[in-house]
Predicted model as a PDB file, atoms N, CA, C, CB and O in Angstrom, pLDDT in the B-factor column:
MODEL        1                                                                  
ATOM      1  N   UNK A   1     -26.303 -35.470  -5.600  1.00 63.00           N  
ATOM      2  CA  UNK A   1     -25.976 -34.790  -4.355  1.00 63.00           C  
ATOM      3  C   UNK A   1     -24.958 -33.679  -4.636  1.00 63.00           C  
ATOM      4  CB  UNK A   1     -25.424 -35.796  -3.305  1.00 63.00           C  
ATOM      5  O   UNK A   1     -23.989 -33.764  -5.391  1.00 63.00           O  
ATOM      6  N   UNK A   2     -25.365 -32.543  -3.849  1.00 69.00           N  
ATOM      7  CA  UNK A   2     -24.005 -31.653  -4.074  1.00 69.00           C  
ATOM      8  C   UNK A   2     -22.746 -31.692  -3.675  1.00 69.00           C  
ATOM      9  CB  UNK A   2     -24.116 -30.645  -3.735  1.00 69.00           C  
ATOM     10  O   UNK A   2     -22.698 -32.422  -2.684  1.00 69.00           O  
ATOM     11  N   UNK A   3     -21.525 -31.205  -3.989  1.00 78.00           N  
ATOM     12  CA  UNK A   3     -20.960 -31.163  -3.694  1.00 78.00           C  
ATOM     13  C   UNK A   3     -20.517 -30.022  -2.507  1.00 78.00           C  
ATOM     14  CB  UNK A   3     -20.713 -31.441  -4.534  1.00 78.00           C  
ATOM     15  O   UNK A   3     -20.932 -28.885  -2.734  1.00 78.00           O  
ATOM     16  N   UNK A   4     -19.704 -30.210  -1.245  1.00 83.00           N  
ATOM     17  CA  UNK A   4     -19.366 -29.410  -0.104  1.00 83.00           C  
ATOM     18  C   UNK A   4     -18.347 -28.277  -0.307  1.00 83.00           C  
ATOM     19  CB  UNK A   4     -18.878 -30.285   0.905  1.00 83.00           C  
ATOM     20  O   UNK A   4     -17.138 -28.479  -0.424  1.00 83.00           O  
ATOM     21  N   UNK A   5     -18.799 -27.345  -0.331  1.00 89.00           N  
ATOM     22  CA  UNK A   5     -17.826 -26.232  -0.675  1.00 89.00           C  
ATOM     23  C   UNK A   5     -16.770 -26.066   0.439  1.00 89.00           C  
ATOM     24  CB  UNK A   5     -18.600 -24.846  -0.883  1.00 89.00           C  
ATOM     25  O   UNK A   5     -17.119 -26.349   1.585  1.00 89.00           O  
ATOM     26  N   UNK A   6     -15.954 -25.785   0.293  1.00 91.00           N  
ATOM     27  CA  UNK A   6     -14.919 -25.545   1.810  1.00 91.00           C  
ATOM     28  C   UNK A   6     -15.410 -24.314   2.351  1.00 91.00           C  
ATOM     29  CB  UNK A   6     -13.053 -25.313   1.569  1.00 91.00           C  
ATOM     30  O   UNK A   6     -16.295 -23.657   1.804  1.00 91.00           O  
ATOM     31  N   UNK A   7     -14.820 -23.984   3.466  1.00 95.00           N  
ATOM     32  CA  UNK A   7     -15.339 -22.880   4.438  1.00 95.00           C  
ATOM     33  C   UNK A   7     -14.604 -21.680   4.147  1.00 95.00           C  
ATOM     34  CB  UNK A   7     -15.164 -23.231   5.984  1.00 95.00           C  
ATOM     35  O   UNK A   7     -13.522 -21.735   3.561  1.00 95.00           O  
ATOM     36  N   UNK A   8     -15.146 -20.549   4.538  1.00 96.00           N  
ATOM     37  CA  UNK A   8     -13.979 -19.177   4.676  1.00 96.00           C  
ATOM     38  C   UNK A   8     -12.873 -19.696   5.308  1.00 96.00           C  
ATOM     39  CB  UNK A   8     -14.461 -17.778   5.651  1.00 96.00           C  
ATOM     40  O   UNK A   8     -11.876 -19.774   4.590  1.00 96.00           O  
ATOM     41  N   UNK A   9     -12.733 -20.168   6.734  1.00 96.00           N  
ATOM     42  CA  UNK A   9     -11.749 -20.556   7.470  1.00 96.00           C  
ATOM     43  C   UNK A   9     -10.748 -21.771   6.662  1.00 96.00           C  
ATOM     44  CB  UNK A   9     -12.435 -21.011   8.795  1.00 96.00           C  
ATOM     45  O   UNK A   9      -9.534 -21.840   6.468  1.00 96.00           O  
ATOM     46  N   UNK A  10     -11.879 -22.645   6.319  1.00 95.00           N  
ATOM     47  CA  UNK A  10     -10.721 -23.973   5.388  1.00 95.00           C  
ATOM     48  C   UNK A  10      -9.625 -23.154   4.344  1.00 95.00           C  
ATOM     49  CB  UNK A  10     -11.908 -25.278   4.023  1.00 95.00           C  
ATOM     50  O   UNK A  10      -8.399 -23.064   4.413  1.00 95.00           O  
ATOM     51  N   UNK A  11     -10.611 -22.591   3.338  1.00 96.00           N  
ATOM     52  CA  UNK A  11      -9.644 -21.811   2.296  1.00 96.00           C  
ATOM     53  C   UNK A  11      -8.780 -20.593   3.097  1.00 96.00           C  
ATOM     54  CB  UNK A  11     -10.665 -21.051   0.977  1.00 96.00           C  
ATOM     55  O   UNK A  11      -7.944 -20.044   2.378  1.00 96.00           O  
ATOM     56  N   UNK A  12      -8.854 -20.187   4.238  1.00 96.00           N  
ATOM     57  CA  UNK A  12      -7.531 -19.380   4.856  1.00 96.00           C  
ATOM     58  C   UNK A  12      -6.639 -20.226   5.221  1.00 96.00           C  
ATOM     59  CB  UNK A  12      -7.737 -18.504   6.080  1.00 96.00           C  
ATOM     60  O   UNK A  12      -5.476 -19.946   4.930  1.00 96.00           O  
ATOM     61  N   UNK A  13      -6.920 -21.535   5.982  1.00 96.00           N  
ATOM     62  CA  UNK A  13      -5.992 -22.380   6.111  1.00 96.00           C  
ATOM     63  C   UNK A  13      -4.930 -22.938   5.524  1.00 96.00           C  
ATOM     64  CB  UNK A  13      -6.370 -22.955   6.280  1.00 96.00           C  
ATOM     65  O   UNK A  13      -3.810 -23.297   5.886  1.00 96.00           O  
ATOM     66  N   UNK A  14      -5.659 -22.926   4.352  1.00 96.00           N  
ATOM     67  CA  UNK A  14      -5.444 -23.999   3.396  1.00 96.00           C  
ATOM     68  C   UNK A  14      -3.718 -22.734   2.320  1.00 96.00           C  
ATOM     69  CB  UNK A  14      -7.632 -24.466   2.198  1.00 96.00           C  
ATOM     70  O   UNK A  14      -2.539 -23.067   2.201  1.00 96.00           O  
ATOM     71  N   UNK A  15      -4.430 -21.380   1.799  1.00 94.00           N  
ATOM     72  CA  UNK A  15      -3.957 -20.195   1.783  1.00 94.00           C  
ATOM     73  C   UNK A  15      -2.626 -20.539   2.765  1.00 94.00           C  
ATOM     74  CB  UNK A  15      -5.083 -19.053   2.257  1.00 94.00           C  
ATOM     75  O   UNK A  15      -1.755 -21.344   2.436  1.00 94.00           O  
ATOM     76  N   UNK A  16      -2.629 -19.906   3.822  1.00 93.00           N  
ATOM     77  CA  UNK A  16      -1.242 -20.233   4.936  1.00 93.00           C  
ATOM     78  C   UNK A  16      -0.357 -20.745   4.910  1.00 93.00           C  
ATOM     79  CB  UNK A  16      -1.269 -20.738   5.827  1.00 93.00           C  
ATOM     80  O   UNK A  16       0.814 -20.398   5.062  1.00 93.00           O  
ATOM     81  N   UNK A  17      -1.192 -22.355   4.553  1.00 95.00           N  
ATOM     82  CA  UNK A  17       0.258 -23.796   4.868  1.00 95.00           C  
ATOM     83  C   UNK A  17       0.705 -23.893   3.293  1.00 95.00           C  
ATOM     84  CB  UNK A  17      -0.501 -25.975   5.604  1.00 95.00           C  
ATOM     85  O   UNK A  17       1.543 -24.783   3.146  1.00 95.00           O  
ATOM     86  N   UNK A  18       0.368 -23.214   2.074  1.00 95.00           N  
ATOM     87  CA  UNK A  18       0.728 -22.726   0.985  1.00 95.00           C  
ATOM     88  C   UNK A  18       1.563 -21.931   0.877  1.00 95.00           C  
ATOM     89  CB  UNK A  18       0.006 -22.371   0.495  1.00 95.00           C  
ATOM     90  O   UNK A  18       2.492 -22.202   0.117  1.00 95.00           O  
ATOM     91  N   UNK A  19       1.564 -20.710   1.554  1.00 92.00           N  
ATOM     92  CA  UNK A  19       2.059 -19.232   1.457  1.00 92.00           C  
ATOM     93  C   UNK A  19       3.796 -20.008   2.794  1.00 92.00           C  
ATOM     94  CB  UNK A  19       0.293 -17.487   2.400  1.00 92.00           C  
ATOM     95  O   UNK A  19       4.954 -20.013   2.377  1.00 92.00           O  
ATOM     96  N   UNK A  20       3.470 -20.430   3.989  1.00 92.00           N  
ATOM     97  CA  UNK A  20       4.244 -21.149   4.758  1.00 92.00           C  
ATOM     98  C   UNK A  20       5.447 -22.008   3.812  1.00 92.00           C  
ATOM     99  CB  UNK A  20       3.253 -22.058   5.590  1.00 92.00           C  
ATOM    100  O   UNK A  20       6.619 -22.161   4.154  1.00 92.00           O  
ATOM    101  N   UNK A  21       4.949 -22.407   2.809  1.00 95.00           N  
ATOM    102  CA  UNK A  21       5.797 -23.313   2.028  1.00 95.00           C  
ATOM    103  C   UNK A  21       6.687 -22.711   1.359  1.00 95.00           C  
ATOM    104  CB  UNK A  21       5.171 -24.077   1.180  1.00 95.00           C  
ATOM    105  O   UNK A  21       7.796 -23.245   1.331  1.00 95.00           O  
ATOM    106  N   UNK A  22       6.502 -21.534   0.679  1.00 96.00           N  
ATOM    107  CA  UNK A  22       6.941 -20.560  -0.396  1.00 96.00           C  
ATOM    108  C   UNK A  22       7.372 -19.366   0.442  1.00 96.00           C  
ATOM    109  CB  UNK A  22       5.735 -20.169  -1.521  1.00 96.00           C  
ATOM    110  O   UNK A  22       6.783 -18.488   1.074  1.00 96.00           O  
ATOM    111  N   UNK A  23       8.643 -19.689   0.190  1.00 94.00           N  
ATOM    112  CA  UNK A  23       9.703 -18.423   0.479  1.00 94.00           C  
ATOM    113  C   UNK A  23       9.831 -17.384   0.006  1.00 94.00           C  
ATOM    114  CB  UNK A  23      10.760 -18.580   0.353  1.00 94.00           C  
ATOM    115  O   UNK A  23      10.241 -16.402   0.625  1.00 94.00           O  
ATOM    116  N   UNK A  24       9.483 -17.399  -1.268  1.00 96.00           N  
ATOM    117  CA  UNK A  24       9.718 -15.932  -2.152  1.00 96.00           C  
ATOM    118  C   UNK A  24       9.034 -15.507  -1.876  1.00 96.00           C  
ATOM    119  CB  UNK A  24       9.768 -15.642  -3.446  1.00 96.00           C  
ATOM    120  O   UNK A  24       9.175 -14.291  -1.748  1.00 96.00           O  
ATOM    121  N   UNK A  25       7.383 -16.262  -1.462  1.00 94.00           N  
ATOM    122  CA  UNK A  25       6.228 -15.081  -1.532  1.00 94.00           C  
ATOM    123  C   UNK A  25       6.127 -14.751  -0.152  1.00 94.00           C  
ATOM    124  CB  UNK A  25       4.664 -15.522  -2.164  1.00 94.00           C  
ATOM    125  O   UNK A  25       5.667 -13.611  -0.081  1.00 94.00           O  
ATOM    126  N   UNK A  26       6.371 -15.276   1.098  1.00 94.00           N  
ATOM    127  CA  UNK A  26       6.898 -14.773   1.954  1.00 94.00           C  
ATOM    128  C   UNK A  26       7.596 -14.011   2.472  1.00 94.00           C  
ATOM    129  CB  UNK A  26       7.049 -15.088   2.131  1.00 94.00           C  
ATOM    130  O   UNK A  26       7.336 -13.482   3.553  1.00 94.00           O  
ATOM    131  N   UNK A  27       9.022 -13.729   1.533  1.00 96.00           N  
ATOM    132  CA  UNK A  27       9.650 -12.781   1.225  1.00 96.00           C  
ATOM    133  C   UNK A  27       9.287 -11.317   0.504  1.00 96.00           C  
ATOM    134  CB  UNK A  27      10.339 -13.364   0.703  1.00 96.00           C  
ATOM    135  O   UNK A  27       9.692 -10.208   0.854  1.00 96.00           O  
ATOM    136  N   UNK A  28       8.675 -11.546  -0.263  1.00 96.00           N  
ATOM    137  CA  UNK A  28       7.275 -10.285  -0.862  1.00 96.00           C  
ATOM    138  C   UNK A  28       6.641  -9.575   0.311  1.00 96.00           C  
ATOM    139  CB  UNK A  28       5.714 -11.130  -1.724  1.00 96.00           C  
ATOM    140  O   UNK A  28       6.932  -8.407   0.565  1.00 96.00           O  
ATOM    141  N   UNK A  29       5.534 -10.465   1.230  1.00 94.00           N  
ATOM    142  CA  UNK A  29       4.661 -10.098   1.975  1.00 94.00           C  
ATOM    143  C   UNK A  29       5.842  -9.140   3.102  1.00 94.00           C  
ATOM    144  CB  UNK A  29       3.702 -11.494   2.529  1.00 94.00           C  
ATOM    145  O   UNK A  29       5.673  -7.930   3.253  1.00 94.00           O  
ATOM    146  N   UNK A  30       6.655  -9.669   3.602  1.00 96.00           N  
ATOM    147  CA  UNK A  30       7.420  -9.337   4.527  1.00 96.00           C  
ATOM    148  C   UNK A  30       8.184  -7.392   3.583  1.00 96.00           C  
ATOM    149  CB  UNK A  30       8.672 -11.033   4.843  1.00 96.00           C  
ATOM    150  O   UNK A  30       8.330  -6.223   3.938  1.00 96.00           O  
ATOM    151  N   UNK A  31       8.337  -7.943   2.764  1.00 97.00           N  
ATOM    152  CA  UNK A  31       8.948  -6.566   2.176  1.00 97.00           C  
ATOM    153  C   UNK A  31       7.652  -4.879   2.389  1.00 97.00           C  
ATOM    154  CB  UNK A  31       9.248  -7.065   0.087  1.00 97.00           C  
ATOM    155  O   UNK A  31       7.733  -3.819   3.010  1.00 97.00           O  
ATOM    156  N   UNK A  32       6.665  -5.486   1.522  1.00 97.00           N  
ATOM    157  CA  UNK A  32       5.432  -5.005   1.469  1.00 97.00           C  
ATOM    158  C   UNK A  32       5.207  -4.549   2.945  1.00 97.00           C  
ATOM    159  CB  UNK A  32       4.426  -6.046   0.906  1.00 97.00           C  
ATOM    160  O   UNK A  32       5.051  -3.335   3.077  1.00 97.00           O  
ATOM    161  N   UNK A  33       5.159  -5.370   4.171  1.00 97.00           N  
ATOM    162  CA  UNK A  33       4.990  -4.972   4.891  1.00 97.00           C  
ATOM    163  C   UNK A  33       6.027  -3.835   5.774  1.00 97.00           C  
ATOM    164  CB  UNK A  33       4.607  -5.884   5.176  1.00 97.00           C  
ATOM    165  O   UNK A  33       5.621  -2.951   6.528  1.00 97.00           O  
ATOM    166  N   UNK A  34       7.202  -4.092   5.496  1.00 97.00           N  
ATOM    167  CA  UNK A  34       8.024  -3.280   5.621  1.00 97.00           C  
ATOM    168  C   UNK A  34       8.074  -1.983   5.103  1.00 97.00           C  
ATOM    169  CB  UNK A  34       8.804  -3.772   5.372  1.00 97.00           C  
ATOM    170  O   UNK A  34       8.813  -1.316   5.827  1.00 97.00           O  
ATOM    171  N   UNK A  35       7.716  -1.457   4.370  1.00 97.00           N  
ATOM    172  CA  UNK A  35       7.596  -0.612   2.919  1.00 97.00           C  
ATOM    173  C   UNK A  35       6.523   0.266   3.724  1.00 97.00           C  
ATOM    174  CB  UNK A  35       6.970  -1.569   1.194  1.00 97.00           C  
ATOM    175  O   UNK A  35       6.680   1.425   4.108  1.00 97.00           O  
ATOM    176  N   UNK A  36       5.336  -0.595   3.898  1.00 96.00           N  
ATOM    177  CA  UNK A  36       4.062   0.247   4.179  1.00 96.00           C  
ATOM    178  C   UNK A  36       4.908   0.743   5.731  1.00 96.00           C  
ATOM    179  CB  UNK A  36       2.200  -0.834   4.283  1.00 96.00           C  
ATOM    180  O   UNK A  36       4.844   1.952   5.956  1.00 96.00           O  
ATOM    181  N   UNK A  37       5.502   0.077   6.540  1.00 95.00           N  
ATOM    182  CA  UNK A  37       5.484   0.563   8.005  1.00 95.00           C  
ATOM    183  C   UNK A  37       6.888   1.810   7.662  1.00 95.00           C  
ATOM    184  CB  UNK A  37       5.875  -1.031   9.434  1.00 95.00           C  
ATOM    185  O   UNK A  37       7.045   2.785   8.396  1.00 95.00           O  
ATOM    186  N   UNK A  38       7.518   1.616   6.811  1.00 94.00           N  
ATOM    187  CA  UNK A  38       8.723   2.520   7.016  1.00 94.00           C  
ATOM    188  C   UNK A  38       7.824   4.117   6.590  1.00 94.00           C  
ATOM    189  CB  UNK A  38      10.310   1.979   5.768  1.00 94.00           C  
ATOM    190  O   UNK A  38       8.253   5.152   7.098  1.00 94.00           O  
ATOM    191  N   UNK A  39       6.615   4.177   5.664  1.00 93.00           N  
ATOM    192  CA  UNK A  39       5.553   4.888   5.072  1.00 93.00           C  
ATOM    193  C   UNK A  39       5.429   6.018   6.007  1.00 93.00           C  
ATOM    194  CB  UNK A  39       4.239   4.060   4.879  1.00 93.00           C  
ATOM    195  O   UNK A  39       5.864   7.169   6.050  1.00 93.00           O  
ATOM    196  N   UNK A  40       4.674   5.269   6.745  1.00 92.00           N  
ATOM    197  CA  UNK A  40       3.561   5.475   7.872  1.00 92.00           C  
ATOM    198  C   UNK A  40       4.744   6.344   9.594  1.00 92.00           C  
ATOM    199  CB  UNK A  40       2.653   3.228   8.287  1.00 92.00           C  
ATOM    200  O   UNK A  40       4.547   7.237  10.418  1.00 92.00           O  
ATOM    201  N   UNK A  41       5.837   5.380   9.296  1.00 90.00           N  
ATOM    202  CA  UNK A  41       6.399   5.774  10.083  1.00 90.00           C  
ATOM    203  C   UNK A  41       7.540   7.898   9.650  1.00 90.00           C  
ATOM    204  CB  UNK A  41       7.176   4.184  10.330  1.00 90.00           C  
ATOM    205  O   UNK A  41       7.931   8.788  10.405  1.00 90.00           O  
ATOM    206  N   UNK A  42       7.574   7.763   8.550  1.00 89.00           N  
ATOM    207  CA  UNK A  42       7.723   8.837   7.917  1.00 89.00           C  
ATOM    208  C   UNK A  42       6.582   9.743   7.840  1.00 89.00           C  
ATOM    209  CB  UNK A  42       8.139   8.530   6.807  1.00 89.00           C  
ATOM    210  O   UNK A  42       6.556  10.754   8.542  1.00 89.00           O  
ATOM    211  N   UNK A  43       6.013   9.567   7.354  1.00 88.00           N  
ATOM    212  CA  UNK A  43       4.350  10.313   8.396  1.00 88.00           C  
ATOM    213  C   UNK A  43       4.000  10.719   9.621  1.00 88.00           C  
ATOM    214  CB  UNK A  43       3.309   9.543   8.567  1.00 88.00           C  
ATOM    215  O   UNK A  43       3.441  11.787   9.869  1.00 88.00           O  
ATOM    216  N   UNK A  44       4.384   9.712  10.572  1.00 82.00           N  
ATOM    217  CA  UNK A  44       4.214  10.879  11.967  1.00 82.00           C  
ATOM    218  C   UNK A  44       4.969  11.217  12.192  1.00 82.00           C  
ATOM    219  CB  UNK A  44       3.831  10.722  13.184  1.00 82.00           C  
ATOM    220  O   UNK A  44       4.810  11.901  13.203  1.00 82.00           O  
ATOM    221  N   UNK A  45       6.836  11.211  11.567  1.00 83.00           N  
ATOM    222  CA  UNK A  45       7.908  11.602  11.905  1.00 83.00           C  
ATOM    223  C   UNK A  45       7.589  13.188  11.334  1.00 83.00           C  
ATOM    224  CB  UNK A  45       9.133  10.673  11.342  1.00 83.00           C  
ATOM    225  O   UNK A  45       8.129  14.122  11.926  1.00 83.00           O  
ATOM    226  N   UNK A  46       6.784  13.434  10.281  1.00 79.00           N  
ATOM    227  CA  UNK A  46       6.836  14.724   9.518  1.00 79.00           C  
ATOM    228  C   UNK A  46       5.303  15.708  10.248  1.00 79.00           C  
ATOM    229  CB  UNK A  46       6.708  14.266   7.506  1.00 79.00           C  
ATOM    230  O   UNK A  46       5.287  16.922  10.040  1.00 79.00           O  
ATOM    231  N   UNK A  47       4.259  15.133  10.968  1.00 74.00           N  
ATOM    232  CA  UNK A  47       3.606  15.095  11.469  1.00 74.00           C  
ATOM    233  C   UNK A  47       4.050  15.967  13.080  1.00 74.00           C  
ATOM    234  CB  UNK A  47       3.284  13.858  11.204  1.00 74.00           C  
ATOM    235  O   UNK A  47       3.541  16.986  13.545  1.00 74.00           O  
ATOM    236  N   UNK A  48       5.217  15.074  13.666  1.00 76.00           N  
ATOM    237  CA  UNK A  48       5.756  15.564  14.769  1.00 76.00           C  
ATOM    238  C   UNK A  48       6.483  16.795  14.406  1.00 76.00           C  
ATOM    239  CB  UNK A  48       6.565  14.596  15.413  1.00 76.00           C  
ATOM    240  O   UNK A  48       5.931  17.836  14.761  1.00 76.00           O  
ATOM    241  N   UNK A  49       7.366  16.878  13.908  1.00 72.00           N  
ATOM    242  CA  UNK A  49       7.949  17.833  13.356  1.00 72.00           C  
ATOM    243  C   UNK A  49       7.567  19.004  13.133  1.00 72.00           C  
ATOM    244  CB  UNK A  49       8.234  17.544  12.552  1.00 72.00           C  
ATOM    245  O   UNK A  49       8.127  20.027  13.525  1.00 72.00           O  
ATOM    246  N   UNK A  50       6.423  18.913  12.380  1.00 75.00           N  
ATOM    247  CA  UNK A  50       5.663  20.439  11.558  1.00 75.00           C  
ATOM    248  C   UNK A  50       4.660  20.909  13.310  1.00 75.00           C  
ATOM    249  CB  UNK A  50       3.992  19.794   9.459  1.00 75.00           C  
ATOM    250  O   UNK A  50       4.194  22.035  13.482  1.00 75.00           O  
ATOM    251  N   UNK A  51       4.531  19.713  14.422  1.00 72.00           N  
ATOM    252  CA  UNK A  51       4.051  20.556  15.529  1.00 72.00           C  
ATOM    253  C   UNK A  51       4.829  21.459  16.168  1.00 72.00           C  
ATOM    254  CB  UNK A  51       3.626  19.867  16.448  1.00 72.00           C  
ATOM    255  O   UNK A  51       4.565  22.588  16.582  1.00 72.00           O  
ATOM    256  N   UNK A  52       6.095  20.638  16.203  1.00 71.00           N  
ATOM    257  CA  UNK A  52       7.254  21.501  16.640  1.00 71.00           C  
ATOM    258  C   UNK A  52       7.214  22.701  16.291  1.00 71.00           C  
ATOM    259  CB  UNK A  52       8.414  21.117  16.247  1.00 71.00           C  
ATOM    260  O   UNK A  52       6.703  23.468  17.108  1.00 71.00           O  
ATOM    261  N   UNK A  53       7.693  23.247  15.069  1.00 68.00           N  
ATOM    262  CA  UNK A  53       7.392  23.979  14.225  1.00 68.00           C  
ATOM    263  C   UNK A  53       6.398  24.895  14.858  1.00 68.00           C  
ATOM    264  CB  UNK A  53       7.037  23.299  13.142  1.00 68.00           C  
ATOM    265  O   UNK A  53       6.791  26.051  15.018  1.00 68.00           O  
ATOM    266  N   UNK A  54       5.306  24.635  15.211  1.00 62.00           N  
ATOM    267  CA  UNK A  54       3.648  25.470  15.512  1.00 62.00           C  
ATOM    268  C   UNK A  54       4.073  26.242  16.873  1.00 62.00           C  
ATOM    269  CB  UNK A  54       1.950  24.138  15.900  1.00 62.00           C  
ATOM    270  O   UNK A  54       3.257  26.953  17.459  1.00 62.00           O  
TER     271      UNK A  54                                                      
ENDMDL                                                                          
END                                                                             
C-alpha cells in the first residue's frame, strides 16, 4: 500500500508552527520584510517628488 503524502495546506501548517517556534528566523522574515517596505516606500517618495518637479 502506498504511503499518504501530506497536503499543500498540511506542509504550510506544519512550515508555521516551526517558523512560530524559532525566533531568529522570525526575526529574519520580519527584517526582510521591513527592508523590502522601507524600498518601495523610497520609491513613491522619489516618484512623488520628480511629479512635483513636472
Amino acid at each position: 500500500m502506498r504511503k499518504h503524502a501530506p497536503s499543500f495546506e498540511d506542509l504550510v501548517l506544519e512550515n508555521k508552527k516551526q517558523l512560530l517556534q524559532d525566533p531568529v528566523a522570525l526575526n529574519k522574515i520580519e527584517k526582510r520584510i521591513e527592508e523590502r517596505k522601507a524600498k518601495e516606500f523610497e520609491s513613491l517618495t522619489i516618484v512623488e517628488k520628480n511629479k512635483k518637479r513636472a
